[in-house]
C-alpha positions in Angstrom: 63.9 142.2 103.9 61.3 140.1 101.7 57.9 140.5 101.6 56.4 137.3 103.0 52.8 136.7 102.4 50.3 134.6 104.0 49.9 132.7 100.6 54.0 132.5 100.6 53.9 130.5 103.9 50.8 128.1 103.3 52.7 127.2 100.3 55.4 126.0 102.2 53.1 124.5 104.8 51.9 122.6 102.0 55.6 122.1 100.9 56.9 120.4 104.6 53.8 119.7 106.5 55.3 122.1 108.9 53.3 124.5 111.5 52.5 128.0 109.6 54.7 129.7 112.5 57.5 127.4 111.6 57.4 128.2 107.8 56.9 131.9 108.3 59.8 132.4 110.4 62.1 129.9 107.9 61.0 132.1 105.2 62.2 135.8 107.1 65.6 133.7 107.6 65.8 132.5 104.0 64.6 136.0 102.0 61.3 133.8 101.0 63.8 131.1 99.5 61.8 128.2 99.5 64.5 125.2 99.1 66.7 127.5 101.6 63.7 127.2 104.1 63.1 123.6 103.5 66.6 123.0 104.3 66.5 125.0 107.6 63.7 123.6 109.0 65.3 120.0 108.3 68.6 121.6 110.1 66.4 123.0 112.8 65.0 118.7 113.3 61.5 119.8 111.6 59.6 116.9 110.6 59.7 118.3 107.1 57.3 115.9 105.1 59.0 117.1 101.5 55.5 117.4 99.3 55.6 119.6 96.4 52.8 122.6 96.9 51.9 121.9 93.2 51.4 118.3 93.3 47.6 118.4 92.8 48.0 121.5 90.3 47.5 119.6 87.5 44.6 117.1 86.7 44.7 114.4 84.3 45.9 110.6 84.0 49.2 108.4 85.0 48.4 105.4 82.5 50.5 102.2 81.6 50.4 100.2 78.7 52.3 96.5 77.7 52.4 95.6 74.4 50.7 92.0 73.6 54.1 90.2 73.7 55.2 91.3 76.6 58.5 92.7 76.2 57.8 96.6 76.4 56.0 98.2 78.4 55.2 102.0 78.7 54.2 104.9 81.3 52.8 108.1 80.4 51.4 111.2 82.4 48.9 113.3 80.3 47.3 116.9 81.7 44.2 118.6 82.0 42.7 121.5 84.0 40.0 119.4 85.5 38.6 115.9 87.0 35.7 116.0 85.0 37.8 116.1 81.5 40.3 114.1 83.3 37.4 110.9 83.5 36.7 111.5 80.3 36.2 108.6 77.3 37.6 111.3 74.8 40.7 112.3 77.6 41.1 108.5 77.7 41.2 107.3 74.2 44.0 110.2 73.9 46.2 108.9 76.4 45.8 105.4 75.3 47.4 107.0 72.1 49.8 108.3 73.6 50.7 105.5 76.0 51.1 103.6 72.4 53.7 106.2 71.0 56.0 105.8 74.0 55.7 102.2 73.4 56.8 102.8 69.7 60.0 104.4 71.6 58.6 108.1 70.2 60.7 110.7 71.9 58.7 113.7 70.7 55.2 112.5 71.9 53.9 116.3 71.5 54.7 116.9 68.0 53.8 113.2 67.0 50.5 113.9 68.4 50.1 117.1 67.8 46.6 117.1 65.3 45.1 114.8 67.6 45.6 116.9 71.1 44.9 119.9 69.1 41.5 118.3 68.0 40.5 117.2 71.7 41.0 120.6 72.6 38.6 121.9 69.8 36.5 119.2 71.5 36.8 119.7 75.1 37.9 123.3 75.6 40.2 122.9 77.8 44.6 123.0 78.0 46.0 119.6 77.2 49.5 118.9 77.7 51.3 115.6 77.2 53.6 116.0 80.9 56.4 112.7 80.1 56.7 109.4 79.2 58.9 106.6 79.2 59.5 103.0 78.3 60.8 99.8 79.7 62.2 96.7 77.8 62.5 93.5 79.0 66.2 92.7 79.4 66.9 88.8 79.5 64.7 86.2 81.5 61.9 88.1 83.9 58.4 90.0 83.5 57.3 93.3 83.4 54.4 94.8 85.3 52.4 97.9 86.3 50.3 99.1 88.8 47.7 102.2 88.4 46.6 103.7 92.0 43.4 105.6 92.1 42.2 105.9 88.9 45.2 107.6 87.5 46.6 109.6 90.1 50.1 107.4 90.2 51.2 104.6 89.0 54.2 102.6 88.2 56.3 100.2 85.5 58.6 97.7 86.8 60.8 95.1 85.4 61.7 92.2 88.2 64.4 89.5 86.9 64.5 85.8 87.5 67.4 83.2 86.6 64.8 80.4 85.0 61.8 80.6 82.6 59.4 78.6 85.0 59.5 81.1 88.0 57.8 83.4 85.7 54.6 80.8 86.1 54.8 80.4 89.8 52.2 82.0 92.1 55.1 83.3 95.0 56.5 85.3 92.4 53.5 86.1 90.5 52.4 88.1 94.0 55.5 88.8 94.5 55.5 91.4 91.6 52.6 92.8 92.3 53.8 93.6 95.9 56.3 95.1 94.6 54.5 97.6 92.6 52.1 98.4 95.2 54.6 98.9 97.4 56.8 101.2 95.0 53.4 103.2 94.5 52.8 103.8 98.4 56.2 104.0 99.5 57.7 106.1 96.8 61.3 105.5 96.7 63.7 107.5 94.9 66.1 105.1 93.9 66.5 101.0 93.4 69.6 101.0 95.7 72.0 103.3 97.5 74.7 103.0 94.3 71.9 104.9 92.4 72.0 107.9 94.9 74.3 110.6 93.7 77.3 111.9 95.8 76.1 115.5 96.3 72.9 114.1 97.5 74.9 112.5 100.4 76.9 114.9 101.3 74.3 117.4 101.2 72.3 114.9 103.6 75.3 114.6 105.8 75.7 118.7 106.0 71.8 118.9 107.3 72.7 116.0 109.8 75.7 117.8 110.9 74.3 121.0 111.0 71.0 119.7 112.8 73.7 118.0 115.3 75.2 121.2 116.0 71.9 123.2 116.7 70.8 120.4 119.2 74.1 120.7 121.1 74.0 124.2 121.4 70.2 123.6 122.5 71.6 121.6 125.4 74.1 124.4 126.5 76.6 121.3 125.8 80.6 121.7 124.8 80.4 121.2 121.3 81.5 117.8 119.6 84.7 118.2 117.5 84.3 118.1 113.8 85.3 114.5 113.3 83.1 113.0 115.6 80.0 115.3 113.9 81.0 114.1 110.9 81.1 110.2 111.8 77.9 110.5 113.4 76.3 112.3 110.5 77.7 109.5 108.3 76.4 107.2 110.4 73.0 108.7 109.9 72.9 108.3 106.3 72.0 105.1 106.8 68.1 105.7 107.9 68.5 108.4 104.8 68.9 105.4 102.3 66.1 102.8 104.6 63.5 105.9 103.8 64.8 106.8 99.6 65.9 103.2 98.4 63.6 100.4 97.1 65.4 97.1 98.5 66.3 98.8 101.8 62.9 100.2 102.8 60.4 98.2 105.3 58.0 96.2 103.3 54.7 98.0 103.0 53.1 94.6 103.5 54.7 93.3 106.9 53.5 92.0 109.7 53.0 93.5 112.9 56.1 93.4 114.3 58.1 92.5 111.3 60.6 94.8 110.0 61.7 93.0 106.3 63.3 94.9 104.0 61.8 94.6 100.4 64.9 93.0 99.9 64.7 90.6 102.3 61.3 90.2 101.0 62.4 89.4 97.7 65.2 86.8 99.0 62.9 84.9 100.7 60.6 84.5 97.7 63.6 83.4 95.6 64.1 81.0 98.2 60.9 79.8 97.8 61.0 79.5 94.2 64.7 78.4 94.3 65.6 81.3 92.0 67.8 84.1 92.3 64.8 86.9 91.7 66.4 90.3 91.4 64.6 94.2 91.0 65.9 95.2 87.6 64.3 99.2 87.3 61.5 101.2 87.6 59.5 103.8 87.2 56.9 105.6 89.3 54.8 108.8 88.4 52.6 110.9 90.6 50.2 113.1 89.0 51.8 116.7 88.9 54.4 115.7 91.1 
């Protein structure tokens, strides 16, 4: 049997958001396998929150950069061990270089920076490491735009598509954009759209339904269902799976009381008003250490 430690199951308290008795006795079932116990508890119908225990690990910046003519635009996520470097004009001026590589469409960003990391280690004293970054250029007629939340912590790139030139220029789809990436940012999708979601992902959703389906029948003390009708009813579950992973199928972040608008919807109705076809090209979203 495993040795499970206290510090094993607050980790995957932090992991699921899931009651410390909960997570101890997923990790006995599991050997201390920690996707294998997120897994369970989802079978089991815990309310499994899905953070990742190092998320706030690693300090440092998310920082986006356009370049003046507006057809690239660049996201970068840059490291440090604490807030204090992290703030720092130095730490800053680094990542800005950085941010300005990517744009350049450098692929090694480390070894092209490499002197100049090394000497704001000299300077700071602390570990500096250049995490990711990547680029978006404009394809065809439409704008691209970022968002930084809290200082750095996560941020986003986005490029939104428009059938005429003067769209760009009109104030429903100016705020329009920016809703967008605010609602990327809070809402974190994993995907644009449910073609985007791969095939194993779905049919590894459908075996927790199925299996979650099973343990509440046998809860119940209920004649279990017959494999077809648990897998059409886990099928038809998939469906709050893609409302809670994919961009133009979750709930506006921004509606109403009451109102239930897909972003989507959301972005119909401003093409509508703009009498444009407005369309969510890509994007990309960074949390710090995530």
């Amino acid at each position: 049997m495993a040795n499970i430690t206290a510090s094993d199951v607050m980790k995957l308290r932090q992991m699921t958001g899931v009651s410390m008795m909960e997570c101890k006795k997923a990790l006995l079932k599991t050997e201390g396998d920690y996707d294998a116990a997120v897994k369970l508890l989802r079978e089991l119908g815990a309310a499994v929150s899905a953070k990742r225990a190092e998320k706030s690990a690693k300090e440092g910046l998310v920082y986006a950069k356009k370049c003046p003519c507006g057809s690239k635009i660049a996201i970068v996520e840059v490291n440090c061990e604490t807030d204090f470097v992290g703030n720092s004009a130095d730490f800053k001026a680094f990542v800005d270089k950085v941010a300005d590589a990517a744009l350049d469409g450098e692929a090694d960003l480390e070894g092209k920076l490499a002197e100049e990391k090394k000497a704001l280690i000299a300077k700071v004293g602390e570990k500096v490491e250049i995490r990711r970054g990547d680029k978006l250029e404009l394809q065809g007629t439409g704008t691209l735009a970022s968002y930084i939340h809290l200082g750095g912590k996560s941020g986003v790139i986005l490029e939104v598509g428009v059938g005429k030139p003067e769209t760009l220029e009109a104030p429903e789809f100016q705020q329009l954009v920016k809703d967008l990436t605010l609602h990327i940012v809070a809402s974190a999708p994993r995907w644009l759209d449910r073609t985007q979601v791969p095939a194993d992902v779905i049919e590894a959703e459908k075996e927790v339904n199925k299996k979650k389906l099973e343990n509440e029948q046998a809860e119940k003390g209920g004649k279990p269902k017959p494999p077809e009708i648990l897998e059409k009813i886990a099928m038809g579950q998939i469906g709050k799976f893609y409302g809670e992973n994919c961009l133009l199928e979750q709930a506006f972040v921004k509606n109403a009381p009451g109102v239930k608008d897909t972003v989507q919807k959301v972005v119909e109705t401003a093409g509508k008003k703009v009498n444009d076809t407005i369309a969510v090209r890509r994007y990309v979203r960074y949390q710090l250490g995530a």
